[in-house]
C-alpha positions in Angstrom: 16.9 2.0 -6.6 17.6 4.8 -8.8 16.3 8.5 -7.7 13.2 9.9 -9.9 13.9 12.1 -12.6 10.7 12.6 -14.1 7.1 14.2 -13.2 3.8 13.8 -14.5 2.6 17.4 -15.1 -1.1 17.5 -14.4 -4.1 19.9 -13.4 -4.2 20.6 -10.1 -7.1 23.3 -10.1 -8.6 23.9 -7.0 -12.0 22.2 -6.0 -14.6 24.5 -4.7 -14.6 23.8 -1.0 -17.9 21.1 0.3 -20.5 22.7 2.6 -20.7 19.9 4.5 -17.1 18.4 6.2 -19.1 15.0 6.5 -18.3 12.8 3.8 -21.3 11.0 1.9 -21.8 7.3 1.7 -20.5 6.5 -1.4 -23.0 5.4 -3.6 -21.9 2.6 -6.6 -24.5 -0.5 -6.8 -22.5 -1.8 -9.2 -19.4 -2.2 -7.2 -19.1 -5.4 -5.3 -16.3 -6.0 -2.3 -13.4 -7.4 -3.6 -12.3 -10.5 -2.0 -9.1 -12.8 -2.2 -10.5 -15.3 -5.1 -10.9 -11.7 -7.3 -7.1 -11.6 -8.0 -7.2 -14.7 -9.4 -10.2 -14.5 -11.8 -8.7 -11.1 -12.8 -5.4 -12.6 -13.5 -7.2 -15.2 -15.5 -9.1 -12.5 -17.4 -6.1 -10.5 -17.9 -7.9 -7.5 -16.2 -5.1 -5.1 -14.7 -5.3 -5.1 -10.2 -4.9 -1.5 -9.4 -3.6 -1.4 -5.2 -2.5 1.4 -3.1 -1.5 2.4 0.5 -3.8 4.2 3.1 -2.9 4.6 6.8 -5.8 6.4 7.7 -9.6 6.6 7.5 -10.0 9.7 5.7 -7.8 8.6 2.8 -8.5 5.2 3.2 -12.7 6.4 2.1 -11.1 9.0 -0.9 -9.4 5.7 -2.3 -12.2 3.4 -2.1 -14.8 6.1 -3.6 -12.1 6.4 -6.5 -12.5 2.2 -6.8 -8.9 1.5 -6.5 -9.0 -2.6 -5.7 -6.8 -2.8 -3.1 -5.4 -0.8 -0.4 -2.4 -1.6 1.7 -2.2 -0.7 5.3 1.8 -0.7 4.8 4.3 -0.6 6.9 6.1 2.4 4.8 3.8 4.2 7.4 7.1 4.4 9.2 8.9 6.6 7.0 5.8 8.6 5.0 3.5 8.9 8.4 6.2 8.4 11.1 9.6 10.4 9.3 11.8 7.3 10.3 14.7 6.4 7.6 13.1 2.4 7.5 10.0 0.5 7.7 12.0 -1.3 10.9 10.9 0.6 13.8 6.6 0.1 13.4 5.2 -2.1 15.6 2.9 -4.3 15.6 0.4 -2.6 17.9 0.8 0.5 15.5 -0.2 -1.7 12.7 -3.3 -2.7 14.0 -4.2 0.7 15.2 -4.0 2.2 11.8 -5.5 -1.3 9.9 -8.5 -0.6 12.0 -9.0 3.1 10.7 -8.2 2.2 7.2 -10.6 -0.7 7.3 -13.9 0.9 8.5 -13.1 3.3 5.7 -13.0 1.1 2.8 -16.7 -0.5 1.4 -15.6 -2.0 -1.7 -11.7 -2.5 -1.8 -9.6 -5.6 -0.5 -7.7 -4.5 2.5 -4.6 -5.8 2.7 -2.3 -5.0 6.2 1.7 -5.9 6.4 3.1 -8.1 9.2 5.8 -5.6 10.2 9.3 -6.5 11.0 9.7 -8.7 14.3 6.0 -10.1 14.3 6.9 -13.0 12.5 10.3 -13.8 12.3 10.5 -16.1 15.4 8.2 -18.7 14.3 5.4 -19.9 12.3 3.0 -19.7 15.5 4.3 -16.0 16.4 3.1 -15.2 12.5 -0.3 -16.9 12.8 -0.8 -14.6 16.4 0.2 -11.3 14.6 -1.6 -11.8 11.7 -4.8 -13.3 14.1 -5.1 -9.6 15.4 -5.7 -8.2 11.9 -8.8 -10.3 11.2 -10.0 -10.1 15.2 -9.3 -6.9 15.9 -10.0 -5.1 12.2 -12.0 -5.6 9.5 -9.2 -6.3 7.4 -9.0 -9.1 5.0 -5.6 -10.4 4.3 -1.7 -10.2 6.0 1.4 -9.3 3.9 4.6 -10.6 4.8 8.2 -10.3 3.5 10.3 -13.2 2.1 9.8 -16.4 -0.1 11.3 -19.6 0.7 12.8 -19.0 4.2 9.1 -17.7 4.7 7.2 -21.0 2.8 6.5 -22.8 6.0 5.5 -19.2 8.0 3.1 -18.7 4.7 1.4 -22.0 5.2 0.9 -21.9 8.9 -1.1 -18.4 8.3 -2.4 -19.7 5.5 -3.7 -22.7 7.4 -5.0 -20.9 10.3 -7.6 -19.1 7.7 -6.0 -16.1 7.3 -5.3 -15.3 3.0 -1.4 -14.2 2.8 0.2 -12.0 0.1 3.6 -12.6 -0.4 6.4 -10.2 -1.3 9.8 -10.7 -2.9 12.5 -9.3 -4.7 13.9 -6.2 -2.3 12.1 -6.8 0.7 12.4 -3.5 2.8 12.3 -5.1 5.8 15.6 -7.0 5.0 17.6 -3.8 4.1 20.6 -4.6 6.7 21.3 -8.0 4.8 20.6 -6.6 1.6 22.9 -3.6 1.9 20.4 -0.8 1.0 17.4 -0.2 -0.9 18.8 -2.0 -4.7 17.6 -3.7 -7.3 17.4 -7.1 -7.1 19.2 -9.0 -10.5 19.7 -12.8 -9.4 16.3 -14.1 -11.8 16.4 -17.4 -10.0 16.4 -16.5 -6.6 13.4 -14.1 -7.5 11.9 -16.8 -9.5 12.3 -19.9 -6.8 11.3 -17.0 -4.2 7.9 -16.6 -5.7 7.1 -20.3 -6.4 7.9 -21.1 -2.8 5.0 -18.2 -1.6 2.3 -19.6 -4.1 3.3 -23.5 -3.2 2.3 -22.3 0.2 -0.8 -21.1 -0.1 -0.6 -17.4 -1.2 -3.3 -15.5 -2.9 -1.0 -13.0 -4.7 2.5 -11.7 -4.2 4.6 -8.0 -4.6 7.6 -7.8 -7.1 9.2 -5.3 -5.7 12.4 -3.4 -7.8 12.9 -6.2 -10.1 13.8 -6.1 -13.8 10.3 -6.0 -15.8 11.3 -8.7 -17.8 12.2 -10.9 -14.6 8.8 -9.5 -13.6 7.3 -10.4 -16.5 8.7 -14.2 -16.9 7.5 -14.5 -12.5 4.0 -13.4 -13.9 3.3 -15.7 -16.7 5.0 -18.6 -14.7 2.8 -18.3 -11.2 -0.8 -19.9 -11.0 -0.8 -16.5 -9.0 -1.5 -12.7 -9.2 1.5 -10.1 -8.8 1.7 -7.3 -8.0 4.3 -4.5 -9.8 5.9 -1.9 -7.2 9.5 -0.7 -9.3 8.6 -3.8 -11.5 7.2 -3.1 -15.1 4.1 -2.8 -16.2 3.9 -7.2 -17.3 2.5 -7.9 -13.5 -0.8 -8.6 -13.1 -1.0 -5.7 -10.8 0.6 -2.4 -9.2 0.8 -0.9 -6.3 2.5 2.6 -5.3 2.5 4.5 -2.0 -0.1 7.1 -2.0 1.7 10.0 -0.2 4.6 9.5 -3.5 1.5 9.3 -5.9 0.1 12.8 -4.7 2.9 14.5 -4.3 2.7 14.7 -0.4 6.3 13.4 0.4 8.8 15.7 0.1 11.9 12.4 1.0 13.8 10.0 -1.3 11.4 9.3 -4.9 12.4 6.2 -6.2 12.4 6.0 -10.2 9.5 3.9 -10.2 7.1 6.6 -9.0 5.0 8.6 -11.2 3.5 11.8 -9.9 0.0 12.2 -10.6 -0.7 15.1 -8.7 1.1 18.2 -5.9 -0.7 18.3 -2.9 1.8 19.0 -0.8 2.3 22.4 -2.8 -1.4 22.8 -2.5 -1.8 22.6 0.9 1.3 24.8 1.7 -0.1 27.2 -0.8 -3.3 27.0 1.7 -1.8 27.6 5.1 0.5 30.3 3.5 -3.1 32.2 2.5 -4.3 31.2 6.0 -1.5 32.4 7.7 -1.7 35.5 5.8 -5.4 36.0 6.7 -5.0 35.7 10.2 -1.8 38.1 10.5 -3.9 40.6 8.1 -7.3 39.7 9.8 -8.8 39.1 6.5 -10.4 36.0 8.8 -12.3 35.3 10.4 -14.9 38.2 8.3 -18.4 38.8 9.1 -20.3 35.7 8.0 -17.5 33.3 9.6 -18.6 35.0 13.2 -21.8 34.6 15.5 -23.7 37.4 16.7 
């Protein structure tokens, strides 16, 4: 991957801060939950899948009230939410635990959770236990695991056990040893026999991750499918970004594919810099933020 060179300038003004730290029920009776046969009628209608990430239930309720139609309980929680250098070290246990929050937070969108490395590498029956925890123990509604035809028959066993899989090819983080790095992945037939082999075995969609967009593009009209872009071009079905790189709130490696849409993180340090500076100055708590 190549490092980001370019931001998105935006308006970040400052919302007026809520009365109430609750958040209300989010009101849309137009909006309907978004299931596993939606991707393909949206592919067949041509209509654009919009996906991100969410690792907790706070964000996971700001996305859904925004009616993204995806969110991805992914396991790049180990290097936005846990500061590790790879996706490698998350668990499974950790997974779940942050599947669950994200889940109860999200009404409308499709959750989605990864299979993180080691939870389905050893067999076809190890996958369908990992990926049983997700849909017994959250309210999640589908797995994603890495890999395409060394995965097929791992696919179809979860597949087959009931659970709806979304595949993921091209660079697969998980496989960054192997593959040398996070890089772009060139070889168009690999990437092409890859993603035939995840929807021959059942798959309801599948990430092209840091492929060339017209690889993308040929991968897209070619499955029966729906992809999903990440560092792919805008001819897949779908995208999908991480949400701390979307706002702005980590400061680590940007790959090119990442467009800025806002600066959070510069907002809330601006915020606990006033903070600070009211409590050294106290400036607060004042009068009407005291009992009596």
């Amino acid at each position: 991957m190549i490092p980001f060179d370019e931001t998105i300038p935006g308006n970040f003004a400052e919302a007026p801060a809520p009365e109430n730290r609750a958040m209300p029920p989010i009101e849309s009776p137009e909006r309907k939950p978004v299931t596993v046969l939606d991707f393909a009628r949206w592919k067949s209608l041509g209509r654009k899948i919009s996906m991100l990430t969410a690792y907790d239930h706070t964000m996971a309720r700001l996305l859904d009230g925004s009616e993204v139609d995806a969110l991805l309980v992914g396991d790049s929680l180990g290097m936005v939410v846990q500061g590790k250098a790879s996706t490698l070290g998350v668990t499974l246990d950790q997974m779940v635990y942050h599947a669950e929050m994200v889940a109860r937070g999200a009404e409308f969108a499709l959750v989605v959770a990864d299979l993180p490395f080691g939870s389905y590498h050893a067999s076809p029956e190890q996958a369908v236990m990992s990926a049983t925890r997700f849909l017994k123990e959250t309210q999640c509604q589908a797995v994603k695991l890495e890999g395409g035809r060394r995965m097929a028959r791992t696919i179809r066993a979860v597949v087959d056990a009931d659970i709806p899989v979304m595949g993921h090819v091209g660079l697969t983080p998980q496989s960054i040893r192997r593959l040398g790095g996070f890089k772009v992945q060139r070889n168009e037939d690999q990437i092409m026999d890859d993603a035939r082999a995840v929807a021959e075995a059942g798959a309801f969609a599948v990430v092209l991750e840091c492929v060339p967009a017209d690889v993308a593009a040929r991968v897209t009209r070619e499955l029966p499918i729906a992809t999903i872009g990440i560092g792919a071009g805008a001819g897949c079905d779908g995208q999908v970004l991480v949400t701390p790189d979307l706002l702005g709130l980590y400061d680590g490696f940007r790959p090119k594919f990442v467009r800025r849409y806002a600066g959070i993180g510069e907002q809330i340090q601006q915020a606990i810099r006033s903070y600070v500076a009211d409590v050294q100055s106290s400036r607060f708590p004042n009068a009407s933020e005291s009992f009596r």
